[in-house]
MOPAC internal coordinates of N, CA, C and O (Angstrom, degrees):
PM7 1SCF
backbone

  N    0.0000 0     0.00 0     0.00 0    0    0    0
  C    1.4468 1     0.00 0     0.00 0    1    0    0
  C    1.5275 1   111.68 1     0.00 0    2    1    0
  O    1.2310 1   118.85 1   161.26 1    3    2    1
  N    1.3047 1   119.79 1   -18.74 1    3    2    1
  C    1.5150 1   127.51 1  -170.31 1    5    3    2
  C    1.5355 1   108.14 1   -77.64 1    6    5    3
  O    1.2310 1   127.67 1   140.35 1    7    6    5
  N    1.2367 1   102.84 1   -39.65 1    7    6    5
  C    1.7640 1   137.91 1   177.75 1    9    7    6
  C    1.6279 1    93.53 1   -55.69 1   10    9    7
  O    1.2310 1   115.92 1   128.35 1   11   10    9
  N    1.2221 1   125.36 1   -51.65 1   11   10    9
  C    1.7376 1   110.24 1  -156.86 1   13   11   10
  C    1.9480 1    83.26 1   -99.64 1   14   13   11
  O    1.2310 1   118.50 1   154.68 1   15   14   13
  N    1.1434 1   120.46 1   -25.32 1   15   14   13
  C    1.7105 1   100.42 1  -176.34 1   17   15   14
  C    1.5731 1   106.19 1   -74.59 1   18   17   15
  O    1.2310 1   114.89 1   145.27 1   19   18   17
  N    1.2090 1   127.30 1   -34.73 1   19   18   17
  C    1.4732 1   127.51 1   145.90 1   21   19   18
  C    1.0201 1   133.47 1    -9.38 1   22   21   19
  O    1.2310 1   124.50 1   112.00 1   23   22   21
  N    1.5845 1   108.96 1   -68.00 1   23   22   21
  C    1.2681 1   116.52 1  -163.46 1   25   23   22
  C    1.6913 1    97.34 1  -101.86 1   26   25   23
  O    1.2310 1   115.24 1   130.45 1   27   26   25
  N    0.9757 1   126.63 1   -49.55 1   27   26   25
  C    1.6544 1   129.06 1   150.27 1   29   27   26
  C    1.7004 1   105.86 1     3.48 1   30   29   27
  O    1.2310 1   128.22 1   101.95 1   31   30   29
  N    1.8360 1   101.78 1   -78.05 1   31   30   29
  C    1.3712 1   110.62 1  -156.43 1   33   31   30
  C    1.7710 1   108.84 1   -75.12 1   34   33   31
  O    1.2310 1   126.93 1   150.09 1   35   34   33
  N    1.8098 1   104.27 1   -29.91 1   35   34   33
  C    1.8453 1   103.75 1   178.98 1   37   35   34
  C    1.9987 1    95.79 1   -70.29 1   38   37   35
  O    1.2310 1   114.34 1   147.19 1   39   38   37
  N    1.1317 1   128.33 1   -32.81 1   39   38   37
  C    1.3588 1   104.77 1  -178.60 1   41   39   38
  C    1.1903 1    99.82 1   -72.25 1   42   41   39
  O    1.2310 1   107.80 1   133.30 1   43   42   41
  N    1.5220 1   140.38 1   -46.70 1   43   42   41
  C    1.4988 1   122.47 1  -168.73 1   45   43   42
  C    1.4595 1   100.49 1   -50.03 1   46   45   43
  O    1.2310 1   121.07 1   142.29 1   47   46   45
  N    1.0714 1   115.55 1   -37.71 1   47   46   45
  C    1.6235 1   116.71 1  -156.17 1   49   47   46
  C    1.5317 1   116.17 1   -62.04 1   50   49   47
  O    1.2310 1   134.02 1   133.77 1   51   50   49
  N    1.4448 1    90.50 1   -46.23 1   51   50   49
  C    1.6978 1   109.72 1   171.33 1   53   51   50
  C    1.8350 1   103.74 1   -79.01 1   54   53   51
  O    1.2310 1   125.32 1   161.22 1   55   54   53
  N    0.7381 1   107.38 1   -18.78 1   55   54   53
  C    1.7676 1   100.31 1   168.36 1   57   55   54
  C    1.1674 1   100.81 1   -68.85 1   58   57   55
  O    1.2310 1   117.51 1    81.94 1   59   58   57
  N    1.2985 1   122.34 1   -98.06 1   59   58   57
  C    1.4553 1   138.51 1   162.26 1   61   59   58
  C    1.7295 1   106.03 1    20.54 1   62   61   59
  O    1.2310 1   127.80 1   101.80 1   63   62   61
  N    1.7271 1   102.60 1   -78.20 1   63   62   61
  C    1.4063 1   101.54 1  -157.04 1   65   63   62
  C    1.8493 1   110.46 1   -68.22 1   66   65   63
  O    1.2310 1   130.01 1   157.88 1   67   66   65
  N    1.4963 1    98.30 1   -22.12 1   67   66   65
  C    1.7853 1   103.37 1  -158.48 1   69   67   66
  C    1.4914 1   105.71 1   -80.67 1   70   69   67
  O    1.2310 1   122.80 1   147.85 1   71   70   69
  N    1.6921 1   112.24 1   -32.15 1   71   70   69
  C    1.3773 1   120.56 1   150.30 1   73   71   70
  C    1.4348 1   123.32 1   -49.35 1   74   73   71
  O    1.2310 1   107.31 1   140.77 1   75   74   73
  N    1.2597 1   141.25 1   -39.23 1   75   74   73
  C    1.0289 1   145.07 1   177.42 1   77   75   74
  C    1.8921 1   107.05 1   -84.73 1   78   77   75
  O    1.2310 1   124.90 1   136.96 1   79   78   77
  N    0.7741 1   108.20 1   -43.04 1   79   78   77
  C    1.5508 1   109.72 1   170.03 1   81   79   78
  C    1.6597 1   108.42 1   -58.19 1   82   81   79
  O    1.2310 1   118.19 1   134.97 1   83   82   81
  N    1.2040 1   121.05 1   -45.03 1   83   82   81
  C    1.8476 1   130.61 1   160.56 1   85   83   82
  C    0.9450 1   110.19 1   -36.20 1   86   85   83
  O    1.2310 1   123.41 1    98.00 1   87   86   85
  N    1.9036 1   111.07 1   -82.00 1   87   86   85
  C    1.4733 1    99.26 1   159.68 1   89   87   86
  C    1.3427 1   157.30 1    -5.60 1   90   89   87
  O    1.2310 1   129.14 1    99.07 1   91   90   89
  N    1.3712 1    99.99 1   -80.93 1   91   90   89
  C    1.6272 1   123.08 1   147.15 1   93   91   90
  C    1.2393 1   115.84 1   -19.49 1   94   93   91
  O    1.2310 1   123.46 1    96.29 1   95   94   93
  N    1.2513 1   110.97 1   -83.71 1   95   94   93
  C    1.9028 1   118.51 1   178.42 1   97   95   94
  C    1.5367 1   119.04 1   -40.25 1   98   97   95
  O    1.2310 1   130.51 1   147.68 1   99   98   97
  N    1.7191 1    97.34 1   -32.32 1   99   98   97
  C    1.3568 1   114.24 1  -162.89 1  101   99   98
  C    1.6451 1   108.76 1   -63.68 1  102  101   99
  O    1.2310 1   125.14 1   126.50 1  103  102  101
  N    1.2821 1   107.73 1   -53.50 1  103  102  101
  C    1.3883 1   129.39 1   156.38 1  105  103  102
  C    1.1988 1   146.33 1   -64.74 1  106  105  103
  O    1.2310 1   124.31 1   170.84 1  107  106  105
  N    1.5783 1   109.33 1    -9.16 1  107  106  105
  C    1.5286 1   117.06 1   165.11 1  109  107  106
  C    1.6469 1    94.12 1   -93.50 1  110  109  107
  O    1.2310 1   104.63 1   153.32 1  111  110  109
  N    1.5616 1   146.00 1   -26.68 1  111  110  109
  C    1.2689 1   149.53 1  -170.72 1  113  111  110
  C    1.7225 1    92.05 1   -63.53 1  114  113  111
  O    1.2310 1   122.52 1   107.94 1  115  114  113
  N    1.2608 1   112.77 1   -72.06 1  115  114  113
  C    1.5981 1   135.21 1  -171.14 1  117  115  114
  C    1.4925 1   111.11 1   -32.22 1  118  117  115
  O    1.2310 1   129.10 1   128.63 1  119  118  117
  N    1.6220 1   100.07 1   -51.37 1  119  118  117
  C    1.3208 1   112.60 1  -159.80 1  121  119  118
  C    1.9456 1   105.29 1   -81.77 1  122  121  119
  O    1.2310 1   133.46 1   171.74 1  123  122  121
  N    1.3906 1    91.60 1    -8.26 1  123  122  121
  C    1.6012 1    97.01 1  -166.20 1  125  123  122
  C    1.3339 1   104.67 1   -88.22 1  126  125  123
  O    1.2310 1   124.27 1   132.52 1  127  126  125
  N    1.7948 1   109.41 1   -47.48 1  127  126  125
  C    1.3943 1   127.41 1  -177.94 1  129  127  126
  C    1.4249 1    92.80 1   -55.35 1  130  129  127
  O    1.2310 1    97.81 1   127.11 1  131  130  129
  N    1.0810 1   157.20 1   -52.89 1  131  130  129
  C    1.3771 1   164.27 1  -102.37 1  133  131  130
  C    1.6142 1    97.98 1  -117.51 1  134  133  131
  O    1.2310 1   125.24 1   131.51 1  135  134  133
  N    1.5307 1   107.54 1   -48.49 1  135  134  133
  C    1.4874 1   100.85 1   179.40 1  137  135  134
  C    1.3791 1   108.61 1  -103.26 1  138  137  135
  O    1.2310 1   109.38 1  -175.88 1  139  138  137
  N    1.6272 1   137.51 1     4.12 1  139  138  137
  C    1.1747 1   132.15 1   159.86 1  141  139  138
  C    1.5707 1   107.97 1   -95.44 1  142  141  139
  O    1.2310 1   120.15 1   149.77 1  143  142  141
  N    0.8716 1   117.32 1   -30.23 1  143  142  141
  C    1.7667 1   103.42 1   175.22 1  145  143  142
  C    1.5894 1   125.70 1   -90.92 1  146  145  143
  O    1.2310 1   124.13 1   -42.23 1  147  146  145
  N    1.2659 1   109.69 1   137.77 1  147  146  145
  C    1.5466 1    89.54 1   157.47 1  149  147  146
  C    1.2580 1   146.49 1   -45.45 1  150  149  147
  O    1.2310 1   119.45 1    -9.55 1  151  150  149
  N    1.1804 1   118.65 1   170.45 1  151  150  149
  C    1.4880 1    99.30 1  -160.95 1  153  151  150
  C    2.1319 1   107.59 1   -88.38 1  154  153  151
  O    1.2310 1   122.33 1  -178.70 1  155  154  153
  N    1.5135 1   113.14 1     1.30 1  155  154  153
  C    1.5427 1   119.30 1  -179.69 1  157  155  154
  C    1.3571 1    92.03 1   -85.40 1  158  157  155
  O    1.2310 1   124.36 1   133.65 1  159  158  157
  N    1.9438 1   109.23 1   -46.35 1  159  158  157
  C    1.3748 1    92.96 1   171.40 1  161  159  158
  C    1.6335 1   160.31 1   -80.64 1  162  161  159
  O    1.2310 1   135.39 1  -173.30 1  163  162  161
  N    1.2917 1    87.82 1     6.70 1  163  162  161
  C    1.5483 1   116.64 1   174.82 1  165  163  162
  C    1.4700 1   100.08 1   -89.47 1  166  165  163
  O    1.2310 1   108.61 1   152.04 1  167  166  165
  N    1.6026 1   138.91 1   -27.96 1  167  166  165
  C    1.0011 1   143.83 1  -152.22 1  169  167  166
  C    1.6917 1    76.42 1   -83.05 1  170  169  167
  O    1.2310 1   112.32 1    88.02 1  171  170  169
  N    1.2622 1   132.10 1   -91.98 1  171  170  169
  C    1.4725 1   160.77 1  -150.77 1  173  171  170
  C    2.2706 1    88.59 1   -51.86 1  174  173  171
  O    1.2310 1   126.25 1   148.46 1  175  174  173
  N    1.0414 1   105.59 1   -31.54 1  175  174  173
  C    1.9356 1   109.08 1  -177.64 1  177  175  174
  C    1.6304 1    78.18 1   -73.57 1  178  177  175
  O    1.2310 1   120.92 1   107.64 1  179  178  177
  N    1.2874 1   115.84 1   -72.36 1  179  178  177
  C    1.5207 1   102.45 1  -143.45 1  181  179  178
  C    2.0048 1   110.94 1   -70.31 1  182  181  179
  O    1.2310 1   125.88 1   155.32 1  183  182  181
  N    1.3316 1   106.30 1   -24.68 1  183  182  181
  C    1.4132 1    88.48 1   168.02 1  185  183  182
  C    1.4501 1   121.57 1   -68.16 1  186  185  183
  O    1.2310 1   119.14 1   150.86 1  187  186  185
  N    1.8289 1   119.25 1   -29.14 1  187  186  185
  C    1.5476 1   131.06 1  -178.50 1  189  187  186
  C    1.6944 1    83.01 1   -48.92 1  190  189  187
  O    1.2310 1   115.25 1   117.70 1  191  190  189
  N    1.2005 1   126.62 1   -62.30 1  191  190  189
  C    1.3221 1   119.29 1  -141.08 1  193  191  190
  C    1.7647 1   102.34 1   -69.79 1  194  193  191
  O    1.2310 1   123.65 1   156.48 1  195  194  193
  N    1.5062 1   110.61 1   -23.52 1  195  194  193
  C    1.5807 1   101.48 1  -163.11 1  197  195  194
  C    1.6338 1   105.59 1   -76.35 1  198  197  195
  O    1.2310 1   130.94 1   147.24 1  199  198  197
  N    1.7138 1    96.50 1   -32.76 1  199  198  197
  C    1.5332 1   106.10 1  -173.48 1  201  199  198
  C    2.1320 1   103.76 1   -62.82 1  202  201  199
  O    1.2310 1   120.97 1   155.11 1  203  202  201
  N    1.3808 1   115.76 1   -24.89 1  203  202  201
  C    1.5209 1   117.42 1   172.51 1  205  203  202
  C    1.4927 1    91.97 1   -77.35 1  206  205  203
  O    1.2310 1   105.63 1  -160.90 1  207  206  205
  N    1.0809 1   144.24 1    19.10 1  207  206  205
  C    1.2493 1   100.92 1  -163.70 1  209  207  206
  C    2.0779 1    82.53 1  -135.50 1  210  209  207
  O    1.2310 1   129.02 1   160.75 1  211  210  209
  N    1.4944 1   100.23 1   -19.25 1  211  210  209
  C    1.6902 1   101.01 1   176.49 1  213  211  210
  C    1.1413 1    96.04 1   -76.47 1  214  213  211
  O    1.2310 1   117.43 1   126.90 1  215  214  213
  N    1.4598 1   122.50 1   -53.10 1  215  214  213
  C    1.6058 1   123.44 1  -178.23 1  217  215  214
  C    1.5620 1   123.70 1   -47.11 1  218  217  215
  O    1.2310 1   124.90 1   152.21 1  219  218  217
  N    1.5091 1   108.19 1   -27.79 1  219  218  217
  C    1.6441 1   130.97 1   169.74 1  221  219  218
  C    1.2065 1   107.58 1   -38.83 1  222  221  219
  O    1.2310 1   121.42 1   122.17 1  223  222  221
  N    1.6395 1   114.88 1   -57.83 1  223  222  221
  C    1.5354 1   137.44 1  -160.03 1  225  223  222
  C    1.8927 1   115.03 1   -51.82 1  226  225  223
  O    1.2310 1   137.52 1   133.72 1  227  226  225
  N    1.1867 1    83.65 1   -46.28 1  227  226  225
  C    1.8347 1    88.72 1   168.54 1  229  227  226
  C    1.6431 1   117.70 1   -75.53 1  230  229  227
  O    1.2310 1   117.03 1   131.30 1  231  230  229
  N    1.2625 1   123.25 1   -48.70 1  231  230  229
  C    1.3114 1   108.75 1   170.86 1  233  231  230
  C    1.4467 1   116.67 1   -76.06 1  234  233  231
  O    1.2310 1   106.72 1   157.70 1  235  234  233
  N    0.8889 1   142.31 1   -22.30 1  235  234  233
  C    1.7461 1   138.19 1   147.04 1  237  235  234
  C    1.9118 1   105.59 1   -41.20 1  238  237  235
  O    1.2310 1   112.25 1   126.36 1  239  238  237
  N    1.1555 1   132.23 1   -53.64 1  239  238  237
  C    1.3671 1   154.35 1  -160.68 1  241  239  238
  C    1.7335 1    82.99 1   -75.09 1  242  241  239
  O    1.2310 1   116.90 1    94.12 1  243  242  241
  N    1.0498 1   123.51 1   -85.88 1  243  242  241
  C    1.8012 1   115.92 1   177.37 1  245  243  242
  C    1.1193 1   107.34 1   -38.02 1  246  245  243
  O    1.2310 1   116.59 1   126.77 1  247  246  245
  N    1.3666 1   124.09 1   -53.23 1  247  246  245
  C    1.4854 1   101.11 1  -155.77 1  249  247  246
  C    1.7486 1   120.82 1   -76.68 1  250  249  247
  O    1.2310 1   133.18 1   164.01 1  251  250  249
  N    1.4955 1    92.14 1   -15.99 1  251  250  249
  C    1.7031 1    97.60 1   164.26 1  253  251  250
  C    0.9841 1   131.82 1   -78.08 1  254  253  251
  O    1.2310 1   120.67 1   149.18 1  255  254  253
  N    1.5219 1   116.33 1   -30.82 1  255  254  253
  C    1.8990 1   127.75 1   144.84 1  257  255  254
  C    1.0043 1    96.89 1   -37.34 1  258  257  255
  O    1.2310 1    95.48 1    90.85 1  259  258  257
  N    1.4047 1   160.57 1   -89.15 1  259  258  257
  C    1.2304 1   152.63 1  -156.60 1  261  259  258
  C    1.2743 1   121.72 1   -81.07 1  262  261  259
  O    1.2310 1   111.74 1   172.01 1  263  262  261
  N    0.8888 1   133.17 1    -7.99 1  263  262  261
  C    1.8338 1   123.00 1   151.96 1  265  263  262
  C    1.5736 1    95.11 1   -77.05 1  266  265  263
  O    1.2310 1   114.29 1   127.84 1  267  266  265
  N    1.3560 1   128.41 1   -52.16 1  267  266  265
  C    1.3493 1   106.12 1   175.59 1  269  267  266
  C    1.7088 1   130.11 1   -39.94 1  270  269  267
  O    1.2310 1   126.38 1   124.03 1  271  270  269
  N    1.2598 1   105.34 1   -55.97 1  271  270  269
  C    1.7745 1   120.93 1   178.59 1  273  271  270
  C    1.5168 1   104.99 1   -45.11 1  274  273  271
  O    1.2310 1   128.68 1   119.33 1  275  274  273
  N    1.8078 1   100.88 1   -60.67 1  275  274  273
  C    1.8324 1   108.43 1  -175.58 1  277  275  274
  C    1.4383 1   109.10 1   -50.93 1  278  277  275
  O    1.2310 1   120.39 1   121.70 1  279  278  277
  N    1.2425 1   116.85 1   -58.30 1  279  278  277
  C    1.8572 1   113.10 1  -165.25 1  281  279  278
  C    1.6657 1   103.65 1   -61.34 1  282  281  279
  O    1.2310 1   121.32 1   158.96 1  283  282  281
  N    1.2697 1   115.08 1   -21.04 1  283  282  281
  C    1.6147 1   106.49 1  -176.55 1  285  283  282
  C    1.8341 1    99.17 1   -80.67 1  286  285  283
  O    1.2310 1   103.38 1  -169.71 1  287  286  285
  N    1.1105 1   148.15 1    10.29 1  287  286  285
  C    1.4076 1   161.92 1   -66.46 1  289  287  286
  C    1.4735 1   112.91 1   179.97 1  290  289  287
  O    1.2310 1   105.93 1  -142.66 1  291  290  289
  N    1.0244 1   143.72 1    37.34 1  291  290  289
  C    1.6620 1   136.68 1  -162.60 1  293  291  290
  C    1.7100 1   114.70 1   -63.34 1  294  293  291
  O    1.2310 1   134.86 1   132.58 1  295  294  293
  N    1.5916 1    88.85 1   -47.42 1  295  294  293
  C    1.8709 1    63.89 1   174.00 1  297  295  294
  C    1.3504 1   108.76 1  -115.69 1  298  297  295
  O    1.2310 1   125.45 1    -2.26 1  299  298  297
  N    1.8996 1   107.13 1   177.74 1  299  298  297
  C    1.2330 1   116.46 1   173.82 1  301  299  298
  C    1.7094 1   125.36 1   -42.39 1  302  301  299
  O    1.2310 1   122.61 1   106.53 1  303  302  301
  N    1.7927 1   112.61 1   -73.47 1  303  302  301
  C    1.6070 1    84.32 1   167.76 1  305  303  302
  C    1.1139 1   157.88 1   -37.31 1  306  305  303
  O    1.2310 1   122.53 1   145.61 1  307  306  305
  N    1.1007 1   112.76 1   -34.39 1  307  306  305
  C    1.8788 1   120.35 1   176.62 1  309  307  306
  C    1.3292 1    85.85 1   -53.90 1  310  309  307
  O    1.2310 1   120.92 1   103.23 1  311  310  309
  N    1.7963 1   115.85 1   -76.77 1  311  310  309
  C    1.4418 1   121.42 1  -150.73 1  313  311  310
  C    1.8105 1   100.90 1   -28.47 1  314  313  311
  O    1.2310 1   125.26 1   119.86 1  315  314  313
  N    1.9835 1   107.50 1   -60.14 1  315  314  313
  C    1.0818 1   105.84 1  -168.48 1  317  315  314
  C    1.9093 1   112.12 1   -53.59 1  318  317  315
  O    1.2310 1   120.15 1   135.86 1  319  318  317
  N    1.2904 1   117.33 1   -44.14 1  319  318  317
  C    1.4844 1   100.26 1   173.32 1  321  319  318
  C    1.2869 1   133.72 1   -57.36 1  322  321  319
  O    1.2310 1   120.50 1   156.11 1  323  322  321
  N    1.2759 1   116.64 1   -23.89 1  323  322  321
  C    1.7439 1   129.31 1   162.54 1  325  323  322
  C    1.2948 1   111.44 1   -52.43 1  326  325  323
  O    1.2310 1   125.68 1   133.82 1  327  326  325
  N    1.3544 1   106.68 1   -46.18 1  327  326  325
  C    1.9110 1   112.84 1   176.94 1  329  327  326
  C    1.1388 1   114.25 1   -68.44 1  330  329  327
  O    1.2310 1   116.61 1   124.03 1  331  330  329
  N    1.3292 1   124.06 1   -55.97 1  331  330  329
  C    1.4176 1   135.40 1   165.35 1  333  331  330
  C    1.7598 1   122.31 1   -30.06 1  334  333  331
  O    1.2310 1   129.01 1   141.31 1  335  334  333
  N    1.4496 1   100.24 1   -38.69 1  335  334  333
  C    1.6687 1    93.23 1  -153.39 1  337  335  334
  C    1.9547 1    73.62 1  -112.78 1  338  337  335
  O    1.2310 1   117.48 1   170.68 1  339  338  337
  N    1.2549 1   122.41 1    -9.32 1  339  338  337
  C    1.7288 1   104.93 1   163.19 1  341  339  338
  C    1.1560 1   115.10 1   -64.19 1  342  341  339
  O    1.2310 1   120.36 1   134.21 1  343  342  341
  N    1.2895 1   116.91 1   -45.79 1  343  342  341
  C    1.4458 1   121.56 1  -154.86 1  345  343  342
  C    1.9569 1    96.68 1   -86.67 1  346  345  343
  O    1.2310 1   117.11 1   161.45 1  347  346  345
  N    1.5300 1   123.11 1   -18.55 1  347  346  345
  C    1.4858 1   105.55 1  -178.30 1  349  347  346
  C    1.5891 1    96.59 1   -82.75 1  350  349  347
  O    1.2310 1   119.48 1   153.82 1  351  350  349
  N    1.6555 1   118.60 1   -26.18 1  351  350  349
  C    1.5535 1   100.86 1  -165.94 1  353  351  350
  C    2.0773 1    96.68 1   -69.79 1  354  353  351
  O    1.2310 1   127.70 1   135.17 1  355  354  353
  N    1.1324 1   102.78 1   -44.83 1  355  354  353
  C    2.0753 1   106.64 1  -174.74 1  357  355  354
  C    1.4343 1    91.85 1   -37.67 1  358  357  355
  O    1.2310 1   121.52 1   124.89 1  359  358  357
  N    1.4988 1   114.69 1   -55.11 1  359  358  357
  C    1.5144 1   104.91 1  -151.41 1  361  359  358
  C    1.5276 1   106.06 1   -82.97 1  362  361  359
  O    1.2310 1   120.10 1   180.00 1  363  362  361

């Protein structure tokens, strides 16, 4: 049990910081676009970015369908047919 609170708390930990480092970036990008662009063109950046970011929502949404399918998954083939028949329905 010591073994999974371990490893439990170093992934939160590394969650935690790499999210906040995102952040971070997220807001030195914003703040930069903001004072290098005009302000029509910051208008036209920040909607580009929202429309990547609705479009985001579906490939986030697959890819958790499939970590779900894989972890239920013991061996290698299946996994590979799960990949296989994801990638013919995307394409």
């Amino acid at each position: 049990m010591k073994g999974i609170n371990k490893t439990l708390l170093g992934g939160s930990l590394i969650l935690l910081v790499t999210i906040n480092l995102f952040n971070l970036f997220n807001l030195i990008f914003n703040v930069s676009m903001a004072r290098l662009l005009p302000l029509s063109d910051y208008g036209v950046l920040t909607t580009l970015i929202y429309f990547v970011v609705i479009f985001a929502v579906f490939s986030e949404s697959i890819q958790t369908v499939i970590a779900k399918y894989t972890s239920r998954e013991d061996s290698k083939g299946k996994v590979k047919d799960i990949m296989i028949k994801s990638f013919k329905k995307a394409g």
